[in-house]
C-alpha positions, 0 to 999 in steps of 0.5 A: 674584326676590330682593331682590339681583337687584332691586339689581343690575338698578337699579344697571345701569340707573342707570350714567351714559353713556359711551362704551367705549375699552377693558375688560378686566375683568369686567362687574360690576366694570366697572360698578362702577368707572365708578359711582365715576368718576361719583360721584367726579367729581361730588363733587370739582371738581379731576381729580386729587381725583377720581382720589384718590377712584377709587383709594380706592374700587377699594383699599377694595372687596372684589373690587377691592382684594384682586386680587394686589399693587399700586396702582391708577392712575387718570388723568382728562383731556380728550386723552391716550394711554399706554401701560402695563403693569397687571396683568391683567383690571384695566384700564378705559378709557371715557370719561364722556359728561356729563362729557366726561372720558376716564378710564384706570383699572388696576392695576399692580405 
């Protein structure tokens, strides 16, 4: 096994709890994003701080940021619905367990 599959198999098992709405990007991805809503959330107290944070993660990371034009969306609440429009297999829906937050992060433009 090398040293990159070691860090990917710890980095699954470290994802934080959450219950799935909607996904419709790839696993990796997926996985990466919820590690930034954790952190984000854990180093700011106010949500929209935190979606400030998500936005720049997914914008700075190399898989992310460089899919087709746009801003990444981020919108962190308790009880909400939408309905949007994101560019496609850019779009994450999921609730944090211990965070009791749900969290709808996309892409769009």
């Amino acid at each position: 096994m090398s040293n990159s599959d070691s860090e990917e198999e710890k980095r699954v098992r470290n994802l934080p709890k959450y219950k799935l709405r909607h996904n419709d990007m790839p696993i990796p991805l997926f996985e990466e994003v919820l590690t930034y809503a954790e952190e984000a959330t854990n180093k700011f107290p106010l949500d929209k701080d935190a979606a400030v944070e998500i936005a720049r993660l997914c914008k700075a990371h190399p898989k992310l940021g460089d899919i087709d034009e746009g801003e990444w969306q981020v919108i962190i609440g308790k009880s909400f619905g939408a309905s949007v429009n994101f560019d496609s297999r850019l779009l994450a829906f999921f609730d944090l367990v211990n965070k009791g937050k749900t969290f709808l992060i996309f892409k769009s433009g």
